[in-house]
Backbone bond lengths (Angstrom), bond angles and torsions (degrees), N, CA, C in turn:
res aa  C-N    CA-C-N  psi(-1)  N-CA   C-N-CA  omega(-1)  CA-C   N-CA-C  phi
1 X - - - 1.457 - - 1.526 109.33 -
2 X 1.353 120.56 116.04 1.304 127.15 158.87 1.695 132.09 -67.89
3 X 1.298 112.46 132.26 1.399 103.37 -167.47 1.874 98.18 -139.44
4 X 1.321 123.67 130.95 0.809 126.64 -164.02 1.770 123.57 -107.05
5 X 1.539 115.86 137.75 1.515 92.78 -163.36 1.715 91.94 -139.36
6 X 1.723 116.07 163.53 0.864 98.92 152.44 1.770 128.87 -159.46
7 X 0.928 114.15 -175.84 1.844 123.57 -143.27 1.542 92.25 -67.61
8 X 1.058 108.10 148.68 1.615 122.61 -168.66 1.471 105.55 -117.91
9 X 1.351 100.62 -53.51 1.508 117.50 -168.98 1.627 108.45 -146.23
10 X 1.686 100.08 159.20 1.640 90.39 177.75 1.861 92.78 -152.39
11 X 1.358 79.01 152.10 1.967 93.57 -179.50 1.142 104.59 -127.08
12 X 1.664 102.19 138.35 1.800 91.53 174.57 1.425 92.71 -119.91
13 X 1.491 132.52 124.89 1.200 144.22 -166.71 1.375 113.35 -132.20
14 X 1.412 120.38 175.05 1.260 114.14 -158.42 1.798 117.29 -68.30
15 X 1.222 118.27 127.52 1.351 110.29 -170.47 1.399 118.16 68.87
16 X 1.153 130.11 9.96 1.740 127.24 -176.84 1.585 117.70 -174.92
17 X 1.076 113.42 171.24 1.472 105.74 -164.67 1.698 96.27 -139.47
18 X 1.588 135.75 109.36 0.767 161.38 147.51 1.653 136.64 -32.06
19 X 1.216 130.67 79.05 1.519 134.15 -169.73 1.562 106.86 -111.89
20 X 1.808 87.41 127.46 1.679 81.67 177.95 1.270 88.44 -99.21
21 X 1.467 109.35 165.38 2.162 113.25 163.87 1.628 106.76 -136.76
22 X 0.853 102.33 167.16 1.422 100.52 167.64 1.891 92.23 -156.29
23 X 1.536 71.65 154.25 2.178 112.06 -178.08 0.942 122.41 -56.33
24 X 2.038 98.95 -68.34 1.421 114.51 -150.82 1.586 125.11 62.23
25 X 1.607 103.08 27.81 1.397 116.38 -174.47 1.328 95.25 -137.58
26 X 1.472 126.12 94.16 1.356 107.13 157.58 1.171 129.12 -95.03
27 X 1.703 114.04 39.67 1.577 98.20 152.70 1.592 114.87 -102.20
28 X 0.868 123.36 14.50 1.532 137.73 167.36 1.656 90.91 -74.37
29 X 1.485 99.57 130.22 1.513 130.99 166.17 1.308 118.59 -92.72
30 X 1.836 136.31 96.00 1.386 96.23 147.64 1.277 153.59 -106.92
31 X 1.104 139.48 -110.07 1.323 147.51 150.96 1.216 120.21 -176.39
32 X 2.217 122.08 130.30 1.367 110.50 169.99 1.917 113.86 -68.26
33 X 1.535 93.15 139.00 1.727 108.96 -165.18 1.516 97.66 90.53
34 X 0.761 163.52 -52.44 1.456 151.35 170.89 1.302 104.53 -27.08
35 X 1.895 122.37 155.47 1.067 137.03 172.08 1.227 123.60 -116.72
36 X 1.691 130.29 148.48 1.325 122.47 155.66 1.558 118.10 -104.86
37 X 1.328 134.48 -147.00 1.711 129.81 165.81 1.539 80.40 -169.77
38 X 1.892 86.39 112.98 1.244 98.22 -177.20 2.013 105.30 -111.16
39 X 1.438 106.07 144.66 1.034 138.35 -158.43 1.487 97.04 -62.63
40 X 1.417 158.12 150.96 1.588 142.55 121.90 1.387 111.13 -161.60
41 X 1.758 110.19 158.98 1.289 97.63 -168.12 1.751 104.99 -95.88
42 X 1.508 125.21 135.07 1.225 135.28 174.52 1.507 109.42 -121.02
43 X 1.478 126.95 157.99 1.610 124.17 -158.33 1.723 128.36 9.96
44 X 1.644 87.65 58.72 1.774 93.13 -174.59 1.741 111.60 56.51
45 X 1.012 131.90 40.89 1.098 141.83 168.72 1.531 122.45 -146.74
46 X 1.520 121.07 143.42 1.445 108.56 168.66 1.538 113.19 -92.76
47 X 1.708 101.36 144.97 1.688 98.71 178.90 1.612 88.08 -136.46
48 X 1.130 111.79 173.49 1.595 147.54 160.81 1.396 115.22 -103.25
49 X 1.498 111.79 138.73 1.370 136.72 152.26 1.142 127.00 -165.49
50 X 1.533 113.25 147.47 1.449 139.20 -150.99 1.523 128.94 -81.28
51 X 1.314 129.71 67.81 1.153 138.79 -153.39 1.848 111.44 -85.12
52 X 1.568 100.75 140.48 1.225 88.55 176.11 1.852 119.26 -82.44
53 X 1.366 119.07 178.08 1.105 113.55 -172.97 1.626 108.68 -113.41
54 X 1.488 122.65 128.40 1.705 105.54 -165.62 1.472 106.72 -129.98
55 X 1.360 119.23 8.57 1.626 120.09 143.34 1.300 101.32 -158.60
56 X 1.603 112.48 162.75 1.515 137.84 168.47 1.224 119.13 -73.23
57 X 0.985 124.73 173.32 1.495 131.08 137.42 1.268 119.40 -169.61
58 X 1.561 135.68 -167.73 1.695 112.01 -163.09 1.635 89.23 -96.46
59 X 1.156 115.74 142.53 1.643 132.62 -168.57 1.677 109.33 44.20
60 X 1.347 129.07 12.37 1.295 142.67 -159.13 1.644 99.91 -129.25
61 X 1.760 103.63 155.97 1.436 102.15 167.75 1.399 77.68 -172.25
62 X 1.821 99.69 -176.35 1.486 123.20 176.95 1.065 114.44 -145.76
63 X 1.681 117.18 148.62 1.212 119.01 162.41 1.414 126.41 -126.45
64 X 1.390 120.38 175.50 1.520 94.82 -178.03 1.664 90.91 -150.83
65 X 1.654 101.47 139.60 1.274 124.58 -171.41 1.857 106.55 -96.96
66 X 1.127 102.57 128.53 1.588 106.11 176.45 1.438 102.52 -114.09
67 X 1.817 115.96 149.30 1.189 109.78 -169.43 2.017 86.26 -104.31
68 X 1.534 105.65 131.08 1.640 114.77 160.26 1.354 114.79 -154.38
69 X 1.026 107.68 136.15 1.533 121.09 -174.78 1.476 109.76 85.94
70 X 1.421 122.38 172.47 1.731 120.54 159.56 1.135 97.76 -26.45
71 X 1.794 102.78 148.05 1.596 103.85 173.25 1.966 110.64 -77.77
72 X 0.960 119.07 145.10 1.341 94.05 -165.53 2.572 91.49 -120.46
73 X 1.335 103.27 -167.19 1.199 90.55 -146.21 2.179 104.15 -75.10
74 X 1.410 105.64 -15.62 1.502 90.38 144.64 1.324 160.09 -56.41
75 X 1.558 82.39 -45.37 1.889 97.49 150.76 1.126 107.74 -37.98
76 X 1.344 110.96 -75.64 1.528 115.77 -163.99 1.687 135.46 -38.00
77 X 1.929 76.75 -42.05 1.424 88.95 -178.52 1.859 110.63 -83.32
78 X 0.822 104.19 -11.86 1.738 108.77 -174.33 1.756 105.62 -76.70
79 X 1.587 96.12 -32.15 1.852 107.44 -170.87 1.727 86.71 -66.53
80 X 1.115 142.90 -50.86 1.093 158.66 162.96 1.601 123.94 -33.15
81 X 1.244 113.04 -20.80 1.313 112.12 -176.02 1.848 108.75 -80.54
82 X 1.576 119.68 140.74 1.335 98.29 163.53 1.115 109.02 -118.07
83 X 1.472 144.52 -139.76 1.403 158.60 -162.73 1.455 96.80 -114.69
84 X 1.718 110.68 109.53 1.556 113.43 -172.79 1.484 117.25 110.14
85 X 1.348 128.61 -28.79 0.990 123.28 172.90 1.694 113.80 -57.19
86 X 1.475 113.48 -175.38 1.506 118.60 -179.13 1.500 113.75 -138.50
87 X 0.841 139.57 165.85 1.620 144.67 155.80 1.369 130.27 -163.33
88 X 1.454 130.09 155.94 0.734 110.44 -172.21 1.419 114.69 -104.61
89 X 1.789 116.99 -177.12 1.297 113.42 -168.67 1.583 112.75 -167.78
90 X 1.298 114.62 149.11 1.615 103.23 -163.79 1.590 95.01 -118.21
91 X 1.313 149.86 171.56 1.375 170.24 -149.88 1.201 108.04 71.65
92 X 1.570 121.75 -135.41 1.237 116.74 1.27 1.403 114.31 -81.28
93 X 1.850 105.21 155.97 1.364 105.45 -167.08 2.111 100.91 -109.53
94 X 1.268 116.00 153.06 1.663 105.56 -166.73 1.577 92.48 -72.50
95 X 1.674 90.31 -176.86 1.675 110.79 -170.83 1.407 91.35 -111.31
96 X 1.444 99.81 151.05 1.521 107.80 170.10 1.356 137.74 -79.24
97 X 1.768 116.91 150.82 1.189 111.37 -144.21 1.875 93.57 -98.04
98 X 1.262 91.52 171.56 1.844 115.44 153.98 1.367 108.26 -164.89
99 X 1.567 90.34 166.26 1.295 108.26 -167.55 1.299 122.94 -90.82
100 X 1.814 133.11 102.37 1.418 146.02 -164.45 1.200 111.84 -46.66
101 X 1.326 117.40 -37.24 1.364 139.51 -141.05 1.954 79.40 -85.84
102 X 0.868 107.86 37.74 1.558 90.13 -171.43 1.462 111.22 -134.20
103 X 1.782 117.97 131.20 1.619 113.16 -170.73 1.875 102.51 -57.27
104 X 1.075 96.64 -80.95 1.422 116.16 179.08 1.612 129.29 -58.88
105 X 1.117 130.35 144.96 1.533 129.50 -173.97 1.600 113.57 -144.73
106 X 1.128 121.13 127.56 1.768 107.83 -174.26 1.582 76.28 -133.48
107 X 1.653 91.23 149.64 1.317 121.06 -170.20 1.518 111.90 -120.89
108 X 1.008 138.69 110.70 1.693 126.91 163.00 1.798 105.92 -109.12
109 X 1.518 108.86 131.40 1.312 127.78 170.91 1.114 133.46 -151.15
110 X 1.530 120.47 165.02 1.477 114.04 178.43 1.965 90.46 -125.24
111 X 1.912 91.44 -143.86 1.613 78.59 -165.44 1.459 113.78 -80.37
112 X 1.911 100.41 -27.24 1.414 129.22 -177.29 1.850 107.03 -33.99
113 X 1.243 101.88 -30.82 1.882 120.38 -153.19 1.298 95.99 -100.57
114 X 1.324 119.01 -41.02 2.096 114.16 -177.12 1.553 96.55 -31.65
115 X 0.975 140.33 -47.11 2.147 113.46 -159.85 1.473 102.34 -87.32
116 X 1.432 118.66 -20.33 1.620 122.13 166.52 1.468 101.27 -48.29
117 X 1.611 100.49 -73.25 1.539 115.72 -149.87 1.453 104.28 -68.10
118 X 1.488 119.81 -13.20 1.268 111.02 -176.27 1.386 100.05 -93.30
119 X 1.172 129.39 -24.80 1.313 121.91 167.43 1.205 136.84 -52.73
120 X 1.619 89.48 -41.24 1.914 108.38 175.12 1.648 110.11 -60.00
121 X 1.287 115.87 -62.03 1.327 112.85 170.69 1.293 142.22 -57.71
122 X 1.702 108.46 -11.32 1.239 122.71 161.42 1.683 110.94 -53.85
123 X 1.539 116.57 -42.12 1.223 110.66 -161.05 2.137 106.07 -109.10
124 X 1.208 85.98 18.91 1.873 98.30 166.27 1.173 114.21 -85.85
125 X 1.539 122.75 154.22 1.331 119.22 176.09 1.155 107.04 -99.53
126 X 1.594 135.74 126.01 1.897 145.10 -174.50 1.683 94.96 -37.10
127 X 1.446 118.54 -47.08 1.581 91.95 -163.34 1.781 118.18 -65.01
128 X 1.393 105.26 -9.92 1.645 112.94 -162.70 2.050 83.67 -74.17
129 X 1.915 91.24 161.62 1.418 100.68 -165.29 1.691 73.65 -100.82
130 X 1.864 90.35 142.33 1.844 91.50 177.22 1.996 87.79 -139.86
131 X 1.175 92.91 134.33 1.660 100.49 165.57 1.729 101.66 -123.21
132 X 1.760 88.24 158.65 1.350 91.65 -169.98 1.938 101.49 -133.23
133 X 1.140 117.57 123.40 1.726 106.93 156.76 1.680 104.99 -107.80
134 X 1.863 85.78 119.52 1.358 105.79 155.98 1.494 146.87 -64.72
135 X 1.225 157.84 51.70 1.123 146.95 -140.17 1.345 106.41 -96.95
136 X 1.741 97.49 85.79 1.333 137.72 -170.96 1.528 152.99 140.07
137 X 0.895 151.19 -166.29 1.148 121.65 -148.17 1.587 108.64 -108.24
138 X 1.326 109.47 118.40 1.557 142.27 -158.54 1.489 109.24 -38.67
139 X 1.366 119.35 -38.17 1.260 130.36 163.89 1.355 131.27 -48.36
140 X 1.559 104.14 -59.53 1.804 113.83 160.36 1.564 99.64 -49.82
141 X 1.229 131.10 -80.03 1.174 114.75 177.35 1.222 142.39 1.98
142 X 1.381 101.51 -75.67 1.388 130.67 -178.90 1.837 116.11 -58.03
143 X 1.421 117.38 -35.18 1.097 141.79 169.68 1.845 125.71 -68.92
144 X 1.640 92.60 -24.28 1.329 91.60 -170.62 1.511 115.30 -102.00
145 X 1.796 89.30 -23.91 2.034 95.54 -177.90 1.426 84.72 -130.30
146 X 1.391 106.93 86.11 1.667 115.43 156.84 1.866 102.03 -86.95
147 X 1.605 100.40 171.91 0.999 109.63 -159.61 1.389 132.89 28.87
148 X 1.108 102.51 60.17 1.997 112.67 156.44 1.105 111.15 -151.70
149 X 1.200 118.92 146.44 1.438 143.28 -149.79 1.562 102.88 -92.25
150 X 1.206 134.69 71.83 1.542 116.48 164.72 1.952 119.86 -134.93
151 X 0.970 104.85 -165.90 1.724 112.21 -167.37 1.549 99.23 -106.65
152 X 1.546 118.09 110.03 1.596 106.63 165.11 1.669 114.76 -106.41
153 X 1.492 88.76 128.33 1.017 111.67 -159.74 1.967 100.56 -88.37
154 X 1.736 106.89 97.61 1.539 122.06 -162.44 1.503 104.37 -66.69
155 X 1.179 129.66 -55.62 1.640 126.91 -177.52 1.751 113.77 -77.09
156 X 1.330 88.85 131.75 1.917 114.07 175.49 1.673 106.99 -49.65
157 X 1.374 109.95 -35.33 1.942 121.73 -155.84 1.393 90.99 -95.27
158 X 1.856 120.20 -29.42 1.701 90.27 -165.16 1.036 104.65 -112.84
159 X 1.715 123.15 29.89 1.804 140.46 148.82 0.989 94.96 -77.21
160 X 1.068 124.11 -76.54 1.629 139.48 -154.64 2.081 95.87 -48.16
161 X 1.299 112.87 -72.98 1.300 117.53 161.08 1.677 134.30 -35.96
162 X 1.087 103.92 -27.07 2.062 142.06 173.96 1.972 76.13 -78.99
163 X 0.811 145.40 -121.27 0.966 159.83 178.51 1.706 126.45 14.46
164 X 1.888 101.64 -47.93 1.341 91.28 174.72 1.521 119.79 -97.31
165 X 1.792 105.35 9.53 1.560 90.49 176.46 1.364 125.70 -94.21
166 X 1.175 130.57 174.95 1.746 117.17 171.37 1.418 133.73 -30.91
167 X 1.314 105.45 144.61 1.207 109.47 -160.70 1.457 106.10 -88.81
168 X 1.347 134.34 107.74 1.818 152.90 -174.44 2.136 75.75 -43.96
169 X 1.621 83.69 139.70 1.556 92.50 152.46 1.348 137.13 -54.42
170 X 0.999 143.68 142.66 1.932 140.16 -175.56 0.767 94.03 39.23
171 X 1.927 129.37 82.80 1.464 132.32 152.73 1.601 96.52 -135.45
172 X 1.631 106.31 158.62 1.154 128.41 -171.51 1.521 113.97 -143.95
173 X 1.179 100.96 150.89 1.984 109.96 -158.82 1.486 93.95 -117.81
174 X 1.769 115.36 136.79 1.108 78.05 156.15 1.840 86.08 -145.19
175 X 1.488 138.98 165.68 1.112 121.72 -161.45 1.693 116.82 -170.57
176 X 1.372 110.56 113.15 1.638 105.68 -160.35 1.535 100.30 -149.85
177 X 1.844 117.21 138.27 1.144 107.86 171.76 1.765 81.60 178.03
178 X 1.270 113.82 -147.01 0.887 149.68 158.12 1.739 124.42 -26.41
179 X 1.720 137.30 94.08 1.198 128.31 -119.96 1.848 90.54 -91.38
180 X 0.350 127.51 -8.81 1.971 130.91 -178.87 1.243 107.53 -87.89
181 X 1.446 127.88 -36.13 1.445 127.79 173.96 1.140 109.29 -95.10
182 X 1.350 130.62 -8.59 1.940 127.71 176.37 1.756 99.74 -86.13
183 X 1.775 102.38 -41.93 1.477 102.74 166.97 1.414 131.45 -33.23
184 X 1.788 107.24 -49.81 1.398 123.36 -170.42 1.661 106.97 -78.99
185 X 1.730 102.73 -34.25 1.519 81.88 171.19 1.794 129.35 -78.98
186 X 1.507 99.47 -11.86 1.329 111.85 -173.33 2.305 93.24 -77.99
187 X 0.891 117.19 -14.50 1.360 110.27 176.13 1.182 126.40 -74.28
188 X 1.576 99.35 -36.74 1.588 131.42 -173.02 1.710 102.01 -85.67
189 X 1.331 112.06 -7.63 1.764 107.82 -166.35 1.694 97.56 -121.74
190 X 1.104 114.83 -16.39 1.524 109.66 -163.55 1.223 125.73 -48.16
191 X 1.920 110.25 -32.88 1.567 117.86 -161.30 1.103 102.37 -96.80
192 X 1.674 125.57 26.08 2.018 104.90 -160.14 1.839 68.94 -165.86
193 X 1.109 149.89 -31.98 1.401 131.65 -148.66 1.838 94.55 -79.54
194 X 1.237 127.03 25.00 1.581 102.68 152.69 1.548 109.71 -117.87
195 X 1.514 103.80 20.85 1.545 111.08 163.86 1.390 107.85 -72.73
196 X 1.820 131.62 -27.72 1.391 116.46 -136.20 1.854 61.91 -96.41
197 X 1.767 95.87 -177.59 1.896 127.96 -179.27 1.253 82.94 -71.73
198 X 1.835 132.32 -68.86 1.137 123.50 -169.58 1.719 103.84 -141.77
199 X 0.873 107.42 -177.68 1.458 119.83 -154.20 1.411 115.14 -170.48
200 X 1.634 110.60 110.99 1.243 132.47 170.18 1.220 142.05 -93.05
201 X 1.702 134.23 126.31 1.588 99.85 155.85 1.206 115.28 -154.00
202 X 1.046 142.84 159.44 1.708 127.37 168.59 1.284 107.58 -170.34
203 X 1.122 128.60 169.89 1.536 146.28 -162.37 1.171 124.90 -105.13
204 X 1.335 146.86 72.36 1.390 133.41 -145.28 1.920 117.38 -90.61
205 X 1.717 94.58 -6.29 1.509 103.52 -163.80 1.458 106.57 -137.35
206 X 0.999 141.05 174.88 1.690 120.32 118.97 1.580 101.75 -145.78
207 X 1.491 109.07 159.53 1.723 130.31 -171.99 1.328 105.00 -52.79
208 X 1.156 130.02 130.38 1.940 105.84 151.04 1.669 101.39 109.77
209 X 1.900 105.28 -28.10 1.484 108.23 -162.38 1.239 119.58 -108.53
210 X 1.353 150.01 144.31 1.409 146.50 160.21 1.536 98.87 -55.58
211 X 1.143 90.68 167.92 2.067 109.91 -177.94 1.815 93.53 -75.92
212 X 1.549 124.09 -28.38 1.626 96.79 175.91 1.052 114.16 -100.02
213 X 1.506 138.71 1.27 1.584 136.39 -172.73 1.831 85.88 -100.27
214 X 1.313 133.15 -11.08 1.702 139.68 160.21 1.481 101.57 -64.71
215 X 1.025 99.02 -64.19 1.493 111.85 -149.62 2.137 80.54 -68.54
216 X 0.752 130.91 -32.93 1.531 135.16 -174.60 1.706 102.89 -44.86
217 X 1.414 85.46 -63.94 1.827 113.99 -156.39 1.634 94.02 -77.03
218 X 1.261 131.12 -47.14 1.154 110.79 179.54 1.546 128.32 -77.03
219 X 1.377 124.79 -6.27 1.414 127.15 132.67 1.504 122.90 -19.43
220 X 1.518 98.45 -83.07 1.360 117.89 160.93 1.485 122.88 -20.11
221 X 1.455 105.81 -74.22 1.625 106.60 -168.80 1.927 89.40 -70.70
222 X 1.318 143.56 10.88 1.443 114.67 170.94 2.350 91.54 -87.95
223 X 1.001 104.98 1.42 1.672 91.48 -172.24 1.387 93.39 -93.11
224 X 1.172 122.49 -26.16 1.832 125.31 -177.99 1.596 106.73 -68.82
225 X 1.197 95.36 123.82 1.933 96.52 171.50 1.265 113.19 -104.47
């Protein structure tokens, strides 16, 4: 079912560009970290892609577009949007879970993941120990999940290394970006990841690829164990 919404307001903020929309449907549910797959036409054609969701509101929500890699034809079309336009869009689909109940939390992200990851930590409690690898530039970061208390963890080698040793009691993984580097951590996690409470991962992008030759391959890697 298609449901159509449109842009109210727009922010262009550091590293990302900000659209509120609204419905006028409040039986639409959402959730921050929840997704929709929004409808638009790019190279004379219509396509879909799957955006995360990074605030609510009543028949209202937001999302926010980060520019990585070639701009590809969402970019394009999003640089394009003004105040008033409409589009359409199919979900919303929920955000993914982990388990609270948990001391420890390790985070892997890029920019694609900020309304996930800010979501996740919305619903942590400050005393739990939370580390984070950024894959990107420390500043956006820092700007996007102010006020919460966690450890960012600056080098690529001593995650990756963080990664293959034992898993601390009541810890939880959770890890999304870019599908070649979620691959490598899913290689590095395979023999120990039903140690963590819960355990995440998925691919939201990849370099080099359109959103359907992505959406192709990550099919694929769910048949790979």
């Amino acid at each position: 079912m298609y449901h159509r919404a449109k842009v109210i307001k727009i922010e262009d903020l550091t590293g990302f560009r900000r659209l509120y929309c609204h419905t006028g449907n409040n039986d639409i549910s959402f959730e921050p970290g929840g997704y929709i797959k929004i409808i638009f036409v790019g190279s004379n054609e219509r396509r879909m892609r799957s955006f995360s969701i990074s605030q609510v509101g009543e028949s209202s929500f937001a999302i926010d577009f980060v520019a990585h890699g070639k701009p590809g034809p969402a970019s394009i079309w999003q640089q394009n949007l003004l105040v008033g336009d409409e589009f359409d869009f199919k979900g919303p689909g929920p955000a993914s879970k982990i388990s609270l109940s948990s001391d420890n939390f390790y985070f892997y992200a890029d920019y694609t993941a900020l309304p996930a990851l800010h979501a996740h930590l919305s619903t942590i409690e400050k005393s739990k120990n939370i580390y984070i690898f950024f894959e990107g530039k420390h500043e956006v970061l820092k700007k996007y999940i102010v006020d919460f208390n966690y450890n960012l963890i600056t080098e690529k080698d001593a995650f990756l290394n963080l990664l293959k040793q034992p898993v601390a009691k009541k810890s939880s993984f959770w890890a999304a970006g870019e599908r070649l580097k979620i691959l490598q951590i899913r290689e590095l996690t395979k023999s120990h990841k039903d140690k963590y409470e819960s355990f995440y991962l998925s691919s939201y992008w990849q370099l080099g690829e359109e959103d359907e030759g992505h959406r192709i391959q990550k099919k694929q890697d769910r048949l790979i164990l």
